[in-house]
N, C-alpha and C positions, 0 to 999 in steps of 0.2 A: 394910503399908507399900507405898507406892505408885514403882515404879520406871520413872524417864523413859531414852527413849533419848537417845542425842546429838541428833539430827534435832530431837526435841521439845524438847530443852534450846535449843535452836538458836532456834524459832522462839517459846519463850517468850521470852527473853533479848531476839530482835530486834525481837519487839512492843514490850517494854518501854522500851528503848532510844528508837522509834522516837516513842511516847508522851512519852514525856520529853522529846523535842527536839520536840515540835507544842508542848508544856506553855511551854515557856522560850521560844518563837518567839514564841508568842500574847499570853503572861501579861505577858512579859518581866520576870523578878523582880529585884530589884537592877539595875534598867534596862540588863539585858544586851542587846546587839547580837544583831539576827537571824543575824549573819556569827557571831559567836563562840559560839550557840545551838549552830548547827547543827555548828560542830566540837564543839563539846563530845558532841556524838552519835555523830559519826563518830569520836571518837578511844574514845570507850568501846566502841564496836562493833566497832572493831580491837584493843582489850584483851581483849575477851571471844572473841575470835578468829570473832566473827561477818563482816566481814572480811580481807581480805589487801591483802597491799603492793601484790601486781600490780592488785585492783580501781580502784587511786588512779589509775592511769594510765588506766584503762579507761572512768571516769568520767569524767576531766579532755578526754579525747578526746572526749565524749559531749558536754559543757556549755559547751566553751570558743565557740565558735563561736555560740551563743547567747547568753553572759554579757556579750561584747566588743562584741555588733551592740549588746544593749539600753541598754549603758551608753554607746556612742557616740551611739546614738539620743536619751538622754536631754539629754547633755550639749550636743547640737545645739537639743535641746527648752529649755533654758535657755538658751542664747545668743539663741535667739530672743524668747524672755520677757524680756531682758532690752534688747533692741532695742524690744521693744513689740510686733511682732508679731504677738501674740494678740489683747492689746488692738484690737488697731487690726480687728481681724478680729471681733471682740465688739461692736464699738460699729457697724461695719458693719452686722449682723445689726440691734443694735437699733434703728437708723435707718430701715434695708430695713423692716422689721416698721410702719413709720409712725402708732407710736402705740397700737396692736392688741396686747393683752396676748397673743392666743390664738396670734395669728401670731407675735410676738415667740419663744413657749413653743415652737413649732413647729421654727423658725430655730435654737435654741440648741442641739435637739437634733442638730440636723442639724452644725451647728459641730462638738459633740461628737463626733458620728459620723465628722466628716472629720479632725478631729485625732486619735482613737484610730489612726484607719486609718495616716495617717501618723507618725504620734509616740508610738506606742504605748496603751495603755489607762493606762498609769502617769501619763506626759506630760498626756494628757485628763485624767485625776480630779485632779491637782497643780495645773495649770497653768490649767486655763480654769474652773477651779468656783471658787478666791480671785478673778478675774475678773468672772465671773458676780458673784459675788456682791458686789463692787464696786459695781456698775452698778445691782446693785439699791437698795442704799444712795445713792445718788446719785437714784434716782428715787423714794425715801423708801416703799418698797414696807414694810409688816409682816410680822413673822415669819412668818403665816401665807399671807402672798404671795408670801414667799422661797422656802418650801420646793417647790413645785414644782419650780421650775427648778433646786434646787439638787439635789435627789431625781434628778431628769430626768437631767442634768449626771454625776453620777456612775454613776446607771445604763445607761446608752448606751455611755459610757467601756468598759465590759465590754464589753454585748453588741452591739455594732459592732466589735470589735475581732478580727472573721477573714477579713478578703480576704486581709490579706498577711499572707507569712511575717511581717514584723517589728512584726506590726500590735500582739502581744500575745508575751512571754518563754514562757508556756506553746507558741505555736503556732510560735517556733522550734526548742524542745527537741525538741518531735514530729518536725517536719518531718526536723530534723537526726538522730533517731536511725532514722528509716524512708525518710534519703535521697531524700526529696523536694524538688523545685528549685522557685524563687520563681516563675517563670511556673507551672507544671504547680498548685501549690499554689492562685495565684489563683485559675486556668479552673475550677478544683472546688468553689472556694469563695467563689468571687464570687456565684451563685445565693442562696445558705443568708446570707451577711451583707444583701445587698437583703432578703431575706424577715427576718430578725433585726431592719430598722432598722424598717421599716412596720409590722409587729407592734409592736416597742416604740411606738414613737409614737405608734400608736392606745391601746394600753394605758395609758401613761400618761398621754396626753390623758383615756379616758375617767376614770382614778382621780384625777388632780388637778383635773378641771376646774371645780369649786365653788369652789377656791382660787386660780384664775389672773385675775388684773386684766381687766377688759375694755380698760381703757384705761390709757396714763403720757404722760408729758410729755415729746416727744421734745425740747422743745428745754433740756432741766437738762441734759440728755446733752453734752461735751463732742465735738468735731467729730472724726473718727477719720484725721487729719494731727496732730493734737495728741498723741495716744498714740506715735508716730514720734518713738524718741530718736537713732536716727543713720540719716539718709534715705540715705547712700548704701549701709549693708552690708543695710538695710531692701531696695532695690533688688536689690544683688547675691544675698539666700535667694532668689528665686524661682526664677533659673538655677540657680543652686545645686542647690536643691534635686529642681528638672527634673532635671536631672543625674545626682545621686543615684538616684531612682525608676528614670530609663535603666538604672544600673550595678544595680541590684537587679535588675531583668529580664534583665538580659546576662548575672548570674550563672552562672544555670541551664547558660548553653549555652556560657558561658566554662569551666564546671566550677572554677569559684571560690566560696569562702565567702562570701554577704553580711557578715560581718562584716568583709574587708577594705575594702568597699566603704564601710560606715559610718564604721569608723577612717578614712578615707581624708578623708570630707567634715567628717566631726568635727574633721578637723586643720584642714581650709582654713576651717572656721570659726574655730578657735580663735587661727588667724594670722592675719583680716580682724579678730577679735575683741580682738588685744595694738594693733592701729589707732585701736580706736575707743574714742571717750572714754563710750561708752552704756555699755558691758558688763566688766564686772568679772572679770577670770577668777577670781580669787582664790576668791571667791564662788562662782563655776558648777562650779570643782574641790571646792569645798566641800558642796556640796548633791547631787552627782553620786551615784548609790548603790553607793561602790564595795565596800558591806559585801555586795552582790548576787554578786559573785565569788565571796569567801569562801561564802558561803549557799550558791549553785550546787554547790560542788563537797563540801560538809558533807550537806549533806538530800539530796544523789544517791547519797554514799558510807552513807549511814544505810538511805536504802531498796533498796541494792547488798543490805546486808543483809537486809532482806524477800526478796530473790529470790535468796539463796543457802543461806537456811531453808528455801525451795520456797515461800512463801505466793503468789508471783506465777507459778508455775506453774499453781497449783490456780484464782486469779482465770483463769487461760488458760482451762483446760478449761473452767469456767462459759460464758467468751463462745465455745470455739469448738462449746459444745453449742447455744447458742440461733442459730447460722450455720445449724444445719440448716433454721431455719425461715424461713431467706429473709432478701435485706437489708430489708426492713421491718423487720421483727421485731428485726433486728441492731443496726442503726441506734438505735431507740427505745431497747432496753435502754441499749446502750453508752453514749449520750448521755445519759440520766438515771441511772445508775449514776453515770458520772461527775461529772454534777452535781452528786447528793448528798451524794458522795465528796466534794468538791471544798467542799462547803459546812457540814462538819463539819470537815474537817481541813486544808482549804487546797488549794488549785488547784494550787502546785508539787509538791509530794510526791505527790499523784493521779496528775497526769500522767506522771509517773515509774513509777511502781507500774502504771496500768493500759497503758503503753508496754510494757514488760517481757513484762505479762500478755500481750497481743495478739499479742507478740513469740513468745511460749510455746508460743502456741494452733496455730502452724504452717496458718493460715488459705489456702486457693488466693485466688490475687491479687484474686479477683473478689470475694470477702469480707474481704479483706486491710484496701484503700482504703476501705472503708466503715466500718470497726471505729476505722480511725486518725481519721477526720477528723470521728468522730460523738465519740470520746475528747475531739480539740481544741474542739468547737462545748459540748462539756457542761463542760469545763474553765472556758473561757471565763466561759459563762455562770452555769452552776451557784453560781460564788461569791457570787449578789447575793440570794443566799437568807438569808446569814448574815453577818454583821458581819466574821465571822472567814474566810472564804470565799477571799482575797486580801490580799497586802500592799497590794495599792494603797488597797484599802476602808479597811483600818484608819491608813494613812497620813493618806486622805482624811478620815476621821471625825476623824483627829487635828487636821488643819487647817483643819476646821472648827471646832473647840471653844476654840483657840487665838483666830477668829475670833468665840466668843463664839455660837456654834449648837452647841446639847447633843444630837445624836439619839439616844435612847434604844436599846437594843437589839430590847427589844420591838412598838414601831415601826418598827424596822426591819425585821425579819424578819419581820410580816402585810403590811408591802407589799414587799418581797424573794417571801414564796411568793406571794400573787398577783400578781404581775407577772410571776414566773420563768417558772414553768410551764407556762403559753401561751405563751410566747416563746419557748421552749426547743421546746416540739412543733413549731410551725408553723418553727424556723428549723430543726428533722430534718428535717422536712418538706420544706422545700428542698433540703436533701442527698438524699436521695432521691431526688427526681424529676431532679436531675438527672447522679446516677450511676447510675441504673438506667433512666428515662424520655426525656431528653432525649440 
């Protein structure tokens, strides 16, 4: 007869637990919510006494400040979708592109790249790939025309999404729990997303490019003043949003949470927005993800448990054994561990777990900032290996299918790993050289 201690009773239980809420997050059975998945994890983890009361506050302290920016971000991201916005920002592109499928494919990713950066990777894959794909139908492209740019479109989404802290919800839960401010965050990581967008683009130029149109009809294209449904708060996002981007950099050195800064312009839109006869709040509270709350503070209290079994101790030791070898060395693991982490069971719970770990590892500072920011670059990316990878992926997959585009899994995941994989080295690559090199 085989006898467990507490510790192992501990950390079989909190796998299990931890298994069971990726199961109901991913599967969703009885069309359960990702918000009510994840408590159902957390409250069995605190039955099973693999948490405590005091953890709930230790988490909520942890997530809230992350949970508030993204969900004001989003809500800003729909108000402006619903001004037209994007649109008008989409049809620009395909106009600029004059006609030139390759140039057009170029442009779109480049869109995507500047929408991730500011509106999140969520806002990008949601908001400008029904768009895209719009546009495409409009200029009577086939399926097998479409997918490029739709492919493109959601992939960029990701791996564009690390200049800013609020670029992507994984890179402000880091940032937030290893107290690093929105300026400090970009100067580090502005290098490694340049180098993430030219990698991508070259890569998926060279994999779609049998499938991209040489040519379309720019003039089927509606006139990008036509997509403008109320020109004057159309006018007022830009300042706006200037604005905003100001108070995200002022954070740092005001020692304020971005998340106040967001709540703050999410309101002044929402009160230019009860003015205007374009945008529906009803609607933008509706579509808003306020199940990401509840999620946040469930899947952080479920892998609270992971690292109160010790499992995120022992991920410590791992990385701070391969620190002896140098931040090369450091970097690469960290970042494709996290990847593949990230791409089997989900980019939020990773980043939770190998936070923790790096946390554990008791690293000197000088290996500290390479171990966190190669975590965020592999979070990020790593999810575009796997379907399952990120909520936004499966969001995205959803709304496209609703749109009557089926992408298979299997498909996805031979162009997910090659695509990833290079993109993911040469964007360590960039962190690297310029925390160690430049």
């Amino acid at each position: 007869m085989i006898i467990l201690t507490l510790q192992e009773y501990d950390i079989i239980f909190s796998v299990a637990i931890f298994l069971l809420t990726l199961f109901l997050i991913i599967k969703k059975p009885y069309n359960i919510g990702i918000g009510y998945s994840a408590i159902i994890g957390a409250v069995l983890a605190f039955i099973f006494g693999i948490i405590k009361y005091s953890d709930i506050f230790k988490v909520v302290d942890i997530v809230w400040d992350a949970t508030f920016t993204f969900v004001a971000i989003i809500i800003i991201s729909l108000i402006l979708d619903e001004v037209g916005f994007f649109e008008w920002a989409a049809l620009h592109v395909a106009r600029f592109a004059g006609g030139s499928g390759r140039k057009m494919f170029i442009y779109v990713i480049l869109l995507g790249a500047l929408v991730a950066a500011f509106f999140a990777n969520d806002g990008a894959a949601l908001i400008i790939t029904p768009i895209v794909y719009e546009k495409m139908k409009a200029l009577k492209f086939q399926r097998k025309n479409m997918l490029p740019f739709i492919m493109a479109g959601g992939f960029i989404a990701d791996t564009a999404s690390l200049p800013f802290k609020i670029s992507n919800l994984v890179n402000i839960v880091s940032t937030d729990y290893f107290n690093i401010g929105f300026f400090t965050y970009f100067i580090n990581m502005f290098a490694p997303d340049i180098f993430s967008i030219i990698i991508s683009t070259f890569a998926l130029y060279l994999f779609f490019r049998k499938d991209i149109p040489l040519t379309y009809d720019v003039k089927s294209l509606k006139m990008p003043k036509e997509a403008i449904k109320d020109e004057k708060l159309f006018k007022y996002s830009f300042l706006i949003l200037l604005l905003l981007l100001g108070g995200y950099f002022a954070s740092e050195f005001l020692n304020l949470p971005v998340s106040l800064f967001a709540i703050a312009f999410a309101l002044i839109f929402v009160f230019l927005g009860l003015k205007s006869p374009a945008v529906n709040l009803k609607t933008v509270f509706k579509n808003a993800p306020w199940s990401i709350v509840v999620f946040s503070i469930g899947m952080y209290l479920v892998v609270f448990g992971l690292k109160n079994a010790g499992l995120t101790y022992m991920l410590g030791k791992f990385i701070a054994y391969f620190s002896h070898y140098g931040g090369f060395a450091l970097i690469m693991l960290t970042g494709y561990l996290a990847a593949f982490t990230s791409s089997i069971m989900n980019n939020m719970p990773t980043v939770m777990i190998n936070s923790l770990a790096i946390h554990s590892a008791n690293l000197k500072n000088i290996m500290l900032k390479p171990a966190v920011y190669a975590n965020v670059i592999g979070c990020d990316l790593g999810p575009k290996i796997t379907p399952i990878g990120s909520l936004a992926t499966l969001l995205w997959l959803n709304v496209l299918e609703r749109k009557g585009i089926k992408i298979g899994w299997g498909y996805y995941f031979k162009v997910g790993i090659i695509l990833t994989v290079p993109v993911l080295f040469f964007t360590l690559l960039g962190l690297y050289l310029r925390l160690f090199l430049l």
